[in-house]
Backbone of each chain as ProteinMPNN parsed JSONL, in Angstrom:
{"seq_chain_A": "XXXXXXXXXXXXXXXXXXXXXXXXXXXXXXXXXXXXXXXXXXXXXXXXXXXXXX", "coords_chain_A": {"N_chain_A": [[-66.307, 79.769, -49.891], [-68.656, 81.151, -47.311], [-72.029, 80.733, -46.837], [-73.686, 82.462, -46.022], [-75.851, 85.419, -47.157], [-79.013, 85.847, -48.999], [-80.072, 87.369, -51.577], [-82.94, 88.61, -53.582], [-82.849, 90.336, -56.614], [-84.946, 92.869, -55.936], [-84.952, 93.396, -53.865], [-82.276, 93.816, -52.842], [-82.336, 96.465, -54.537], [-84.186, 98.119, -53.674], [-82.438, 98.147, -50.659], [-80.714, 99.397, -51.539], [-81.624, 101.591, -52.348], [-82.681, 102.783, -49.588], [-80.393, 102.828, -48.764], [-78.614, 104.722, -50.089], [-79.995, 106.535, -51.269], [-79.762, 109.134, -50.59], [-77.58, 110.661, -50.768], [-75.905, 112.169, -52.081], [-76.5, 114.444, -51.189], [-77.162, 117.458, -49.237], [-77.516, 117.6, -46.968], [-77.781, 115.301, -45.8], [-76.863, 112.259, -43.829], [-75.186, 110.143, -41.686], [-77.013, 106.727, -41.278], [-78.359, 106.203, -38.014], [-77.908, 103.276, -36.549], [-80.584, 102.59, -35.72], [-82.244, 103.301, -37.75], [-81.114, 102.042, -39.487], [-81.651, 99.12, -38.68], [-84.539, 99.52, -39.51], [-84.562, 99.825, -41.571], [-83.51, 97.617, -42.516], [-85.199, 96.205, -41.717], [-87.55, 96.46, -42.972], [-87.15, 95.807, -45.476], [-87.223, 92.801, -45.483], [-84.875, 91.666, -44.004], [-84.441, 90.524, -41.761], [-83.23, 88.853, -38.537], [-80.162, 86.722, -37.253], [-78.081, 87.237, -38.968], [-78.254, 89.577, -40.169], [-77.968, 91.654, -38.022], [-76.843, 94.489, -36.439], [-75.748, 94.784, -34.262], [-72.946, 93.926, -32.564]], "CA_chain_A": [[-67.052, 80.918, -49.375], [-69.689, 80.805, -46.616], [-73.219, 80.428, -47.639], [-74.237, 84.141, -46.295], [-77.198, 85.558, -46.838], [-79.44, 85.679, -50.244], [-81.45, 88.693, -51.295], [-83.223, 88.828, -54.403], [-82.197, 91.869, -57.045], [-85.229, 93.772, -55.932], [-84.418, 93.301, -52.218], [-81.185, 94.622, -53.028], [-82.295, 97.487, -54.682], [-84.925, 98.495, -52.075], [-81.509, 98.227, -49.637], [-79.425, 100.595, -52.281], [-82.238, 102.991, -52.437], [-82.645, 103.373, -48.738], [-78.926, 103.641, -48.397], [-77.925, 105.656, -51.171], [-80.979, 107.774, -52.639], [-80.028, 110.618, -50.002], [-75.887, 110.289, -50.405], [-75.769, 112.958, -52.993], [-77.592, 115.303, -51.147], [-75.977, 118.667, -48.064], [-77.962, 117.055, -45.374], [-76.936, 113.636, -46.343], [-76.064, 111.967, -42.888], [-74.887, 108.321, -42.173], [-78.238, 106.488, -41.001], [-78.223, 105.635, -36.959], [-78.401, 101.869, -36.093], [-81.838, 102.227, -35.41], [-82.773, 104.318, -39.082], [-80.371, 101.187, -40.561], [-81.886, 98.003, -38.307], [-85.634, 99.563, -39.751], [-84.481, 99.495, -43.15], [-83.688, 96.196, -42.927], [-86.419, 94.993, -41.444], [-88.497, 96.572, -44.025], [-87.299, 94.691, -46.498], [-87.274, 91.578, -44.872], [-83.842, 91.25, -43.827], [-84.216, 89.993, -40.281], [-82.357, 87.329, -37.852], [-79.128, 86.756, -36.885], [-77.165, 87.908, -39.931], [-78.764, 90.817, -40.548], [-77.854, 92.093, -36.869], [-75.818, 95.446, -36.533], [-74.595, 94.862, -33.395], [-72.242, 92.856, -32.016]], "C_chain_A": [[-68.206, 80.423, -48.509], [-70.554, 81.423, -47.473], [-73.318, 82.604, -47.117], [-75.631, 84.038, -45.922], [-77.631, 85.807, -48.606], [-80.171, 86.651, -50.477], [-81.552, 88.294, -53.11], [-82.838, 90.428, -54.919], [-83.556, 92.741, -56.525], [-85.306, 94.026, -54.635], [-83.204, 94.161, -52.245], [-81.383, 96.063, -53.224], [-83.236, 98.488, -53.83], [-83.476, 99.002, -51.235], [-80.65, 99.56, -50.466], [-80.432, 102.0, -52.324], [-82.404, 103.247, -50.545], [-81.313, 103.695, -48.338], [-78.446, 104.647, -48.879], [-78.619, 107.101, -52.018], [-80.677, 109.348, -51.562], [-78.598, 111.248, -50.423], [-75.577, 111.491, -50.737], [-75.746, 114.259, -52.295], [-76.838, 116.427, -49.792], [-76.05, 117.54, -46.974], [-77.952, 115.597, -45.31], [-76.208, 113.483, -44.724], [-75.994, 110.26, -42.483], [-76.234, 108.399, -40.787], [-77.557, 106.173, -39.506], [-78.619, 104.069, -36.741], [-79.949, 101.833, -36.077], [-82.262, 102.187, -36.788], [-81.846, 102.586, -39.964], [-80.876, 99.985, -40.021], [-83.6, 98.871, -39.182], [-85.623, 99.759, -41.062], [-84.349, 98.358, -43.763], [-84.133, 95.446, -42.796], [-87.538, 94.944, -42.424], [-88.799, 96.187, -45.485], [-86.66, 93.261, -46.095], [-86.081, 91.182, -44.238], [-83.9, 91.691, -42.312], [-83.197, 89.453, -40.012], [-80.846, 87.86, -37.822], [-77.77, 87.429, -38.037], [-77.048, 88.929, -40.432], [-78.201, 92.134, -38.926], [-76.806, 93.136, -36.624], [-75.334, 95.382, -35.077], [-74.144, 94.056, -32.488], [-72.723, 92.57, -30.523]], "O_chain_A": [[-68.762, 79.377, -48.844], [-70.342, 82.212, -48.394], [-73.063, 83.606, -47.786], [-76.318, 83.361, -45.157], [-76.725, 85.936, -49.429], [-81.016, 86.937, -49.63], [-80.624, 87.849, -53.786], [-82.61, 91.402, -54.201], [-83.181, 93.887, -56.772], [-85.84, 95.093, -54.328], [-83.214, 95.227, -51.629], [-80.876, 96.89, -52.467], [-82.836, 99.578, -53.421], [-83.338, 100.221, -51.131], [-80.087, 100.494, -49.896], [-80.038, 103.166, -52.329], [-82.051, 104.41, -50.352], [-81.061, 104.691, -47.661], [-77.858, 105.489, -48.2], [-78.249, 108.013, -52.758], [-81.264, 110.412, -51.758], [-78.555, 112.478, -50.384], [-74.964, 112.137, -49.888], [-75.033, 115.158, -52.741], [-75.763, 115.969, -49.406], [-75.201, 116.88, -46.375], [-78.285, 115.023, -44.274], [-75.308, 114.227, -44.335], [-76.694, 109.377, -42.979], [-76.481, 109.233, -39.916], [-76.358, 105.895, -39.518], [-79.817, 103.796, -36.805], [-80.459, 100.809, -36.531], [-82.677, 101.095, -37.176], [-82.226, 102.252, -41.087], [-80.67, 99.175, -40.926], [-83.604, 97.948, -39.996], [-86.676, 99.862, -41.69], [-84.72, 97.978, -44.874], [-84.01, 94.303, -43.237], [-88.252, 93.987, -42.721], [-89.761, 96.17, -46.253], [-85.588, 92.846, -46.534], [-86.235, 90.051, -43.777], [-83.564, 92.754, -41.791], [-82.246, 89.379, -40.791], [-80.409, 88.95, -38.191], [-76.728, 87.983, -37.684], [-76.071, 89.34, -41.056], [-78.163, 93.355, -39.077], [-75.679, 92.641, -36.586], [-74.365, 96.097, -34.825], [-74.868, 93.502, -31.66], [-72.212, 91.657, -29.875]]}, "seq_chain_B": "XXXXXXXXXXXXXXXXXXXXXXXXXXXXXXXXXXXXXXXXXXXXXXXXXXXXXXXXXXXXXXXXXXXXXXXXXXXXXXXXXXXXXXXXXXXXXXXXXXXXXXXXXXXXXXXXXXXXXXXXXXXXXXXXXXXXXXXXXXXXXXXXXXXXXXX", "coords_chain_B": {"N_chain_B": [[-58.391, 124.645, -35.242], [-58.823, 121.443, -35.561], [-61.757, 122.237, -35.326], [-62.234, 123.573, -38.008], [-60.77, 121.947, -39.826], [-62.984, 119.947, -39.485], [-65.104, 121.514, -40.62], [-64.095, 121.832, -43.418], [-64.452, 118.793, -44.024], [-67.391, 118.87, -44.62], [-67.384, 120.435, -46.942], [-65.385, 119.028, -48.801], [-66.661, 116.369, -48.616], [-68.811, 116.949, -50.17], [-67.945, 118.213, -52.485], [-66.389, 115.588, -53.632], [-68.104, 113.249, -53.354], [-70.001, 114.881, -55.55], [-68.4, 115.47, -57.916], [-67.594, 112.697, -58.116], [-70.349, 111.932, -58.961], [-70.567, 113.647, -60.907], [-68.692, 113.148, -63.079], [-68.074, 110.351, -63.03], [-65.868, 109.563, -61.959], [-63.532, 109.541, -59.337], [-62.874, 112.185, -57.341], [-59.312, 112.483, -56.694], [-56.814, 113.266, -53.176], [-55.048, 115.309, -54.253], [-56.517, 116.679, -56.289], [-58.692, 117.741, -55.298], [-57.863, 119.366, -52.977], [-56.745, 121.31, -54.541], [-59.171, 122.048, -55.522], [-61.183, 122.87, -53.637], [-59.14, 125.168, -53.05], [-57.151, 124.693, -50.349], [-55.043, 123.256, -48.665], [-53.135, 120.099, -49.836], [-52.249, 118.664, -47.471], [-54.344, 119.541, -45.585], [-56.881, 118.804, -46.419], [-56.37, 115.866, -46.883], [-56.62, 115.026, -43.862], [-59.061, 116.198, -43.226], [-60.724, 113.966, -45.209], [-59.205, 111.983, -43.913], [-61.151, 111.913, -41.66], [-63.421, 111.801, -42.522], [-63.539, 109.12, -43.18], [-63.175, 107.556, -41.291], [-65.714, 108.366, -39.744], [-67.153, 106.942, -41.397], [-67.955, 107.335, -43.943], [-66.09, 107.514, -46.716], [-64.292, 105.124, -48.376], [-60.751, 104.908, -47.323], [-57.689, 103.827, -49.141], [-56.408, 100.845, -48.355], [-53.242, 101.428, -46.929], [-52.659, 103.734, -48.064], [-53.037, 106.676, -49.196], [-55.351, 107.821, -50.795], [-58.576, 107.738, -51.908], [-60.63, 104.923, -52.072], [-62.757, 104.285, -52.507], [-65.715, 106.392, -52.552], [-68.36, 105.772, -51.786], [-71.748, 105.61, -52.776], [-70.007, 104.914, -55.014], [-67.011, 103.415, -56.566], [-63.613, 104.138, -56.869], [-61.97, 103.094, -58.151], [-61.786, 100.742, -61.111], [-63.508, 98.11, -61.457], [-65.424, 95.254, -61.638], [-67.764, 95.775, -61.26], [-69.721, 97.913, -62.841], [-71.972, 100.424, -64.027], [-74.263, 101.899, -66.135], [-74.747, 105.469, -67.12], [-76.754, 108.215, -67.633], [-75.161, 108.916, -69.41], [-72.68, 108.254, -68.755], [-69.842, 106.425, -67.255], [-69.633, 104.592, -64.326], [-68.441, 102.777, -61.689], [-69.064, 100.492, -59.319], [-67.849, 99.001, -55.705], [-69.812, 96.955, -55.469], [-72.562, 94.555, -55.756], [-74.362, 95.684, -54.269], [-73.391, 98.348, -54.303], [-73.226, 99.128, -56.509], [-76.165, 99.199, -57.52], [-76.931, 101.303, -55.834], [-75.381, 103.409, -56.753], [-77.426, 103.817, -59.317], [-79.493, 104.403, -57.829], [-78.334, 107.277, -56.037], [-77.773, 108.412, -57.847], [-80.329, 109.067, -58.956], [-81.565, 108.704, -61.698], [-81.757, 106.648, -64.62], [-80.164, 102.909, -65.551], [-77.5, 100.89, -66.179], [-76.729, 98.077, -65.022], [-74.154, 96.041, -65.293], [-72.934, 92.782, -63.538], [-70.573, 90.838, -62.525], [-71.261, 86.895, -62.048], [-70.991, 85.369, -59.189], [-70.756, 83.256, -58.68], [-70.547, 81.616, -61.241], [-69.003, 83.719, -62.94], [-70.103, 84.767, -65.073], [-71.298, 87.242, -66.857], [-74.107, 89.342, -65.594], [-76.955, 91.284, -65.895], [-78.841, 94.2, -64.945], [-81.769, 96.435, -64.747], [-82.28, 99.364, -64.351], [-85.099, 102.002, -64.572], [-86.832, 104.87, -64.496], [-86.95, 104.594, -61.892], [-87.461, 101.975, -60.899], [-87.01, 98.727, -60.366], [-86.666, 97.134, -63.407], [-85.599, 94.778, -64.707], [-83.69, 92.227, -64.302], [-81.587, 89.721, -62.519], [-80.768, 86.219, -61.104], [-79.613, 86.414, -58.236], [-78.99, 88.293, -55.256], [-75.655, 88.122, -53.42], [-74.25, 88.015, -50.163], [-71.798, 87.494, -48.281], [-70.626, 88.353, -45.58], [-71.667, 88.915, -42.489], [-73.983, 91.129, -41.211], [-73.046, 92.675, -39.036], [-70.392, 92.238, -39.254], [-69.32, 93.863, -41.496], [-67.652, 95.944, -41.442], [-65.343, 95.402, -40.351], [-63.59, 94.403, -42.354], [-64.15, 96.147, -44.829], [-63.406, 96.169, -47.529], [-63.439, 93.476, -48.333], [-65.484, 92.751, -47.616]], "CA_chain_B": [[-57.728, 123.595, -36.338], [-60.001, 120.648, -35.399], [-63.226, 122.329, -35.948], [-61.857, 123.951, -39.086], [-60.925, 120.671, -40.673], [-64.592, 118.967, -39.414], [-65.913, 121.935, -41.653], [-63.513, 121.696, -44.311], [-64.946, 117.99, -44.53], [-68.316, 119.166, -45.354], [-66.868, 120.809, -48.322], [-64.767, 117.849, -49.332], [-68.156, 115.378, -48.891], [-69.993, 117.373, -51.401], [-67.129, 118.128, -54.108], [-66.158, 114.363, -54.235], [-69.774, 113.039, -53.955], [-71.059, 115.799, -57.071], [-67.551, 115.153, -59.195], [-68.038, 111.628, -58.537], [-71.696, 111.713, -59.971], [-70.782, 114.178, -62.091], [-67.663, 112.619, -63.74], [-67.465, 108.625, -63.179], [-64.502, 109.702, -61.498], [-63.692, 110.105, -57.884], [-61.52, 112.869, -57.204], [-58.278, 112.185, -55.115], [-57.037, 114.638, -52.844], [-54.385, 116.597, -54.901], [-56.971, 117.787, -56.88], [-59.795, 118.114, -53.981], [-57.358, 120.468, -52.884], [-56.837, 122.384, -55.696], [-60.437, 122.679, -56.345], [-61.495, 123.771, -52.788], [-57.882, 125.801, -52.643], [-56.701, 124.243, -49.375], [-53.726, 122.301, -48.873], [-53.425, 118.643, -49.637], [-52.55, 118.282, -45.789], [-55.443, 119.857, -44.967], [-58.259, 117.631, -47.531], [-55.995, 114.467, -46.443], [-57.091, 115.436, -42.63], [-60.579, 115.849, -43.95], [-60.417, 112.688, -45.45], [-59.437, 110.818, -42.898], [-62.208, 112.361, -40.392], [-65.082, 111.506, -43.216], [-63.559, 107.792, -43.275], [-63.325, 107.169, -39.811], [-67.153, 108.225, -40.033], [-67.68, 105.732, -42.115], [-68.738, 108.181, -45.322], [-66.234, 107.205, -47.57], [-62.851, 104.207, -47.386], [-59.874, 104.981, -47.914], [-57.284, 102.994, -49.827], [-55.644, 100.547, -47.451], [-52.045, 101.326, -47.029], [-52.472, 104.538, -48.849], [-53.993, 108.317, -48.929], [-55.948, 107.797, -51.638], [-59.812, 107.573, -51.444], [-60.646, 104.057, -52.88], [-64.75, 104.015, -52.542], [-66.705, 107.741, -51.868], [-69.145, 104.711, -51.628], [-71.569, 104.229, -53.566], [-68.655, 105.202, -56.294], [-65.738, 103.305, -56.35], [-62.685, 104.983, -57.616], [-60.831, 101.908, -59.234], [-62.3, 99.997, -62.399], [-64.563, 96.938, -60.964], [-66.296, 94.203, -62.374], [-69.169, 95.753, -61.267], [-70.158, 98.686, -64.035], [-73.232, 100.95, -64.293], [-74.023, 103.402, -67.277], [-76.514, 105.841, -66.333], [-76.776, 109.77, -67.667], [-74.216, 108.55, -70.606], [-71.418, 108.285, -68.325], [-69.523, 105.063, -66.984], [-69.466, 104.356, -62.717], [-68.012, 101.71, -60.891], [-69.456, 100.199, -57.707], [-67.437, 98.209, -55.306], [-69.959, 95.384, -55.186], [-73.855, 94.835, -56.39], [-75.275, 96.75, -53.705], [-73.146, 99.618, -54.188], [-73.945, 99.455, -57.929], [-77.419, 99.896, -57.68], [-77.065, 102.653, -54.792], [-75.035, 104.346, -58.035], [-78.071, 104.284, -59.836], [-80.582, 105.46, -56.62], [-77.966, 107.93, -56.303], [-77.817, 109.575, -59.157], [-81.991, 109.276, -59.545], [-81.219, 108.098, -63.21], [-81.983, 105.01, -65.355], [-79.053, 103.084, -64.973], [-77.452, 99.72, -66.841], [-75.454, 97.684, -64.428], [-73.859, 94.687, -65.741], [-72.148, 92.752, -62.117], [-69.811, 89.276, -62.667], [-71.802, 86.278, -61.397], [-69.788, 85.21, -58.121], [-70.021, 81.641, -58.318], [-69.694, 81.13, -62.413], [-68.066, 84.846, -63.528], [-70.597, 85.292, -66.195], [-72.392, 88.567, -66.27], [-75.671, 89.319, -64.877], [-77.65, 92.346, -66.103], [-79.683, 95.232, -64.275], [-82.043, 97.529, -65.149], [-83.016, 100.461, -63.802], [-86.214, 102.785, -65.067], [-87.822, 105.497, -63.474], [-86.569, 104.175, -60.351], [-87.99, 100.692, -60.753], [-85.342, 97.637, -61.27], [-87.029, 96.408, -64.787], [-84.829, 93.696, -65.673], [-83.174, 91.603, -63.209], [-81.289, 87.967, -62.967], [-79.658, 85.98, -60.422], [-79.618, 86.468, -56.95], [-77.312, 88.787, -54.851], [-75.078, 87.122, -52.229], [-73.734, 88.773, -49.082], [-71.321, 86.692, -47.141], [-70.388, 88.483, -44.479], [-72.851, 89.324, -41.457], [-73.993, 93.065, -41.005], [-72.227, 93.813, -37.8], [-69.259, 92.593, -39.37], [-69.096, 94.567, -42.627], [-66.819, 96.901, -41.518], [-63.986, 94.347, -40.022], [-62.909, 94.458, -43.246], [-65.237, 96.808, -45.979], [-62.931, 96.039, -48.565], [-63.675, 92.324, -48.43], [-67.218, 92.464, -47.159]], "C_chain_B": [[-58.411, 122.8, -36.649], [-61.176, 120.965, -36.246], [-62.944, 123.118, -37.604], [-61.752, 123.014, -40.042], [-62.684, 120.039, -40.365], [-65.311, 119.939, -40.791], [-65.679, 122.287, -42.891], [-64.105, 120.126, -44.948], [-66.109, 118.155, -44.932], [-68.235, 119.469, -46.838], [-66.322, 119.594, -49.667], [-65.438, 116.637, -49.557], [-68.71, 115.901, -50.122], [-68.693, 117.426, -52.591], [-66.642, 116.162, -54.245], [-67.287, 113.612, -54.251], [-69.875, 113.523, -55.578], [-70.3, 115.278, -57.924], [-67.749, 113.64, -59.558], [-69.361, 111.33, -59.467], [-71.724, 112.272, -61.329], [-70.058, 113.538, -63.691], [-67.519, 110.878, -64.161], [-66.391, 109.131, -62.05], [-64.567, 110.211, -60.285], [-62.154, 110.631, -57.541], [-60.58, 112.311, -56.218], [-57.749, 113.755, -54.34], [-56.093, 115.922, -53.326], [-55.927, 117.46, -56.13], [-58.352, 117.89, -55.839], [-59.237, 119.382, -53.419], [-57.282, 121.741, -53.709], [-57.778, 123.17, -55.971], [-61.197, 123.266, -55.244], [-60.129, 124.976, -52.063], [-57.355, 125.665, -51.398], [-55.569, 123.078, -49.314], [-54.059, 121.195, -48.988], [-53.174, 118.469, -48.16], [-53.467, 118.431, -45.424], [-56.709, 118.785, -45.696], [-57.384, 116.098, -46.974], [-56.386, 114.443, -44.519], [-58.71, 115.152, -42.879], [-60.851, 114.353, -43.994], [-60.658, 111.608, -44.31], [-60.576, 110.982, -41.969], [-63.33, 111.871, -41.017], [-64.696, 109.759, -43.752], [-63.649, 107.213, -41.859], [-64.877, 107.596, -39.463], [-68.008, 107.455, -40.627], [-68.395, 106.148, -43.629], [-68.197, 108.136, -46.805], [-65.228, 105.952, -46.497], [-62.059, 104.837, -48.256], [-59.027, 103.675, -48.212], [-56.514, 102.29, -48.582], [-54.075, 100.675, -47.493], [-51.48, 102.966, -47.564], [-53.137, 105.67, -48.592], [-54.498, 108.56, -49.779], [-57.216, 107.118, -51.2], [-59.963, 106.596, -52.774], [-62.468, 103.378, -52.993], [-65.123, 105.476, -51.886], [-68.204, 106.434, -52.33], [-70.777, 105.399, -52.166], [-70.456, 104.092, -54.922], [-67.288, 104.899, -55.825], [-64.719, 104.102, -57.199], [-61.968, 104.067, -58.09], [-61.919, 101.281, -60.159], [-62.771, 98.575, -61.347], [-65.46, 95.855, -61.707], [-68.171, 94.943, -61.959], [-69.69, 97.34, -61.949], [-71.555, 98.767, -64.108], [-72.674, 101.997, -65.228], [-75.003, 104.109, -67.17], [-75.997, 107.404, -67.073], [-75.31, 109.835, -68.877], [-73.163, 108.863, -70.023], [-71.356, 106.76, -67.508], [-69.1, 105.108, -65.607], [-69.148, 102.693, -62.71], [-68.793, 101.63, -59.852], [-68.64, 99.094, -57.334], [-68.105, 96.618, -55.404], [-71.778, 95.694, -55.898], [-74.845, 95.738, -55.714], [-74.826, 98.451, -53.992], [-73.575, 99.683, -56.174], [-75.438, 99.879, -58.361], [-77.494, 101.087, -56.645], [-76.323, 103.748, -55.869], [-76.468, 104.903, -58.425], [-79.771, 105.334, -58.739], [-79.871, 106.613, -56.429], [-78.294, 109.307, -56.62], [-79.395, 109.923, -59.486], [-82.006, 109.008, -61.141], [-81.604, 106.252, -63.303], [-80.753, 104.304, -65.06], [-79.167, 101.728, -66.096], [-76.57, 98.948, -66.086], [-75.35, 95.85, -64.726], [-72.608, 94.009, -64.383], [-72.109, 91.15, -62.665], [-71.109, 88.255, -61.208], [-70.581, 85.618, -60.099], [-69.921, 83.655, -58.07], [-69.614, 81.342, -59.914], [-68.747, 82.525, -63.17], [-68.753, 85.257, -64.852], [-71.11, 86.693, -66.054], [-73.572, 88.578, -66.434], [-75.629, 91.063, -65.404], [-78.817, 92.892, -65.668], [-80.062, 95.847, -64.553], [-82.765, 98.291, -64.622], [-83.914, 101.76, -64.315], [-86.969, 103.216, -65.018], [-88.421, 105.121, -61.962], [-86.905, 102.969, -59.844], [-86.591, 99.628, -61.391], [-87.006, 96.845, -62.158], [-86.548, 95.084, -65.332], [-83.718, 93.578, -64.464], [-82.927, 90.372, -63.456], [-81.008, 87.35, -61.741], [-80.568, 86.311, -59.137], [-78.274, 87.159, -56.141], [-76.597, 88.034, -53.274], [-74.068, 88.087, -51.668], [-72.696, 88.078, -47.829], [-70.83, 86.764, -46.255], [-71.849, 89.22, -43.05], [-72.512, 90.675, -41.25], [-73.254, 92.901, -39.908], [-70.835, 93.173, -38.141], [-68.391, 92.678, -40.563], [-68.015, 95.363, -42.563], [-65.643, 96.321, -40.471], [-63.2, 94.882, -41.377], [-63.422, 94.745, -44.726], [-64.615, 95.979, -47.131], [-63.294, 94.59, -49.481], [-64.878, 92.085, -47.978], [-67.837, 92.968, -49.333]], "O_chain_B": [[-58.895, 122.865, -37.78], [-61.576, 120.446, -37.288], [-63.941, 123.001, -38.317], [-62.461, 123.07, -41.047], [-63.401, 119.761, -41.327], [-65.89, 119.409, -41.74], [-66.509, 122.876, -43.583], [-64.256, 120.059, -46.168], [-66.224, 117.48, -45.955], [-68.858, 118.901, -47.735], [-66.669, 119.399, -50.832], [-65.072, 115.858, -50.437], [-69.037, 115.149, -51.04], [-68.652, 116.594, -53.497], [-66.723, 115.727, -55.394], [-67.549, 113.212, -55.385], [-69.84, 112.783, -56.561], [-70.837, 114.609, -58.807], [-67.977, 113.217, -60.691], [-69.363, 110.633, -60.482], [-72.311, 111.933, -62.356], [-70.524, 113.462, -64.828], [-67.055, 110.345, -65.169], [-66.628, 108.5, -61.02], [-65.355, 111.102, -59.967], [-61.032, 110.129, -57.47], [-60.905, 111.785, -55.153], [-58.062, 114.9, -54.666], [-56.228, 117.099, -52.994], [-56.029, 118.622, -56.522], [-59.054, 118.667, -56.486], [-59.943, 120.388, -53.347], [-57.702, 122.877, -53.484], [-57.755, 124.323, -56.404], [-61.944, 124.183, -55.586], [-60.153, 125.468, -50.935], [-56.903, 126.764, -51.078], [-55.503, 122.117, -50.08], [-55.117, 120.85, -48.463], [-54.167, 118.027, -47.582], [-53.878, 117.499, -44.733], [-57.292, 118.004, -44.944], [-58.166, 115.201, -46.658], [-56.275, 113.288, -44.108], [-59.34, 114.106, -42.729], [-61.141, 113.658, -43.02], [-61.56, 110.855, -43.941], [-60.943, 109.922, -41.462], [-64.265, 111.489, -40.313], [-65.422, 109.194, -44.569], [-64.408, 106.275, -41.616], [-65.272, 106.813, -38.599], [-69.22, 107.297, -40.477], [-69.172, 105.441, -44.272], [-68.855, 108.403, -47.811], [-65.147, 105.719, -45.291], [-62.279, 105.228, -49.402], [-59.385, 102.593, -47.747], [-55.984, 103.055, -47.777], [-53.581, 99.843, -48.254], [-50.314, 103.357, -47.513], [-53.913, 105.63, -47.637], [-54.369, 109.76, -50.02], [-57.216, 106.19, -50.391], [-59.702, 106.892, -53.94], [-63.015, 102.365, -53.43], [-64.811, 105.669, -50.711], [-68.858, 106.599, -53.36], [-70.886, 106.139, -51.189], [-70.308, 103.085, -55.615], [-66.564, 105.569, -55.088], [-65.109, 104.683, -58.211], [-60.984, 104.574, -58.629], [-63.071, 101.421, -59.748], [-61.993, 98.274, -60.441], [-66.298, 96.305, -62.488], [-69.297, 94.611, -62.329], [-70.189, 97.968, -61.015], [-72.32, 97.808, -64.21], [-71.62, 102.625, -65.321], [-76.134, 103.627, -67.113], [-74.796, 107.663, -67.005], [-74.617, 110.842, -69.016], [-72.49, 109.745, -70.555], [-72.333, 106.08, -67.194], [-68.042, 105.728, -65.499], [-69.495, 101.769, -63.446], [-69.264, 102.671, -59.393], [-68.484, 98.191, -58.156], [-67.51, 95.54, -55.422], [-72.142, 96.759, -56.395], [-75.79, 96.349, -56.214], [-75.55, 99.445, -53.937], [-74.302, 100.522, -56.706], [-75.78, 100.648, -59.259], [-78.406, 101.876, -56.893], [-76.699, 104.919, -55.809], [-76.834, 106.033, -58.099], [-80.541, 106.279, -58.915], [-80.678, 107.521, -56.62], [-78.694, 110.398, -56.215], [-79.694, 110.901, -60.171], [-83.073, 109.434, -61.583], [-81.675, 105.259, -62.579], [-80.042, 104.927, -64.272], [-80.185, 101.409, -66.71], [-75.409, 99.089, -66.469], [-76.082, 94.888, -64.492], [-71.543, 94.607, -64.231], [-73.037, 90.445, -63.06], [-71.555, 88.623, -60.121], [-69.383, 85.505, -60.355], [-69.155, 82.957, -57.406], [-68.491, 80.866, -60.086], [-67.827, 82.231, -63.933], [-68.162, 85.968, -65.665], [-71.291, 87.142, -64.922], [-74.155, 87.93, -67.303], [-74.679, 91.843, -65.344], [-79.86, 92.276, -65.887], [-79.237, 96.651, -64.987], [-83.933, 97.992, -64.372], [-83.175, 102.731, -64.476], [-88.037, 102.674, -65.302], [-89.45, 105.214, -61.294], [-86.772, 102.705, -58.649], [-85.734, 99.692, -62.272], [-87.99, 96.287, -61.673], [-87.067, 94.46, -66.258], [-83.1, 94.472, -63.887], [-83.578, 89.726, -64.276], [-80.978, 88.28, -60.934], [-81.79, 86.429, -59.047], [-77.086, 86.852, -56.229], [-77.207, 87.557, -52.317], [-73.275, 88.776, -52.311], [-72.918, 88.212, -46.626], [-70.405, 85.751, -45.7], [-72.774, 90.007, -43.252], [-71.432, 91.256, -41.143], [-72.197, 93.32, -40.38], [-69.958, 93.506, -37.344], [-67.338, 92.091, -40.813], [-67.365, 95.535, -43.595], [-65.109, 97.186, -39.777], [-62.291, 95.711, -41.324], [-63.26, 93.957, -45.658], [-65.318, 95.121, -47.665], [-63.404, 94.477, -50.702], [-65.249, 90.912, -48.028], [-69.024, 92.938, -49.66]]}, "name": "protein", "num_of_chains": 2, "seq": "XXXXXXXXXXXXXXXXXXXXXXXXXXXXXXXXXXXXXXXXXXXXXXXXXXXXXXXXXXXXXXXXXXXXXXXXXXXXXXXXXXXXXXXXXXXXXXXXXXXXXXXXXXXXXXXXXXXXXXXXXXXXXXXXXXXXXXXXXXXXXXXXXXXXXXXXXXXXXXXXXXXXXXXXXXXXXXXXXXXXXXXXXXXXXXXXXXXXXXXXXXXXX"}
């Protein structure tokens, strides 16, 4: 397996709550590149691996 | 027809979402049908329009919905218990997006990926409490969705 990338569990869960805490919900809509590159900058997940678009 | 199915998928987002949260269980579409009274042709149309959105996956090969993401619909090594019912998540992120979710405490026990032991999660009043390990992601975001199943 390639190495990847490493997140600590509360990095992770930071990432599951901005993905997921709305999912449930009418107005529930999938995040835009932008709304999903500023989620992951906000929890630190920069650089090249982190990068949504090709 | 079109716009009829687009707003037939609204319908079909929220009943397999809620049953999923509500149940563990993620409806397929004979009974999606049933339960919004519309044909299985019609909820398998659906379907496909709210996977090709990227909202849930379907099963490869198959017409069966195999992640309304964060709830997988097959049994997984990766197990949360939250609201005294038992969820699956495809992988550790989607296991804790179970418990953000649902807004619930949560218990998710996820196989370590390099020795296969299990690692334990805890979730409590929306704080992870109890944590191990380290989670590992080995494919690069922009190319998660090459192949979800294996990302």
């Amino acid at each position: 397996m390639t190495r990847g990338a490493l997140l600590t569990p509360e990095q992770a869960w930071q990432l599951a709550q901005g993905w997921y805490k709305e999912k449930l919900k009418p107005e529930w809509r999938r995040p835009t590149v932008e709304e999903a590159e500023a989620l992951l900058a906000s929890i630190g997940l920069t650089g090249a691996f982190w990068n949504l678009r090709a | 027809m079109g716009s009829d199915i687009e707003a037939l998928g609204f319908d079909v987002r929220l009943y397999v979402f809620n049953e999923a949260a509500a149940t563990g269980h993620v409806p397929q579409p004979l009974q999606i049908a049933r339960a919004l009274r519309r044909s299985e042709a019609e909820v398998r149309a659906a379907l496909q329009i709210l996977a090709e959105g990227k909202t849930l996956i379907m099963a490869p090969n198959g017409g069966d919905i195999w992640a309304a993401s964060p709830f997988c619909a097959v049994p997984s090594g990766f197990r949360v218990h939250a609201a005294g019912k038992r969820y699956w998540g495809t992988c550790a992120w989607d296991a804790m997006g179970i418990a953000a979710a649902l807004g619930s405490d949560a218990q998710i026990t996820a196989p370590c990926g390099d020795c296969g032991s299990g690692m334990t999660l805890e979730v409590r009043q929306g704080r992870l409490e109890r944590s191990e390990g380290i989670i590992h992601f080995a494919v690069p975001a922009h190319h998660w969705w090459d192949n979800i199943g294996f990302t």
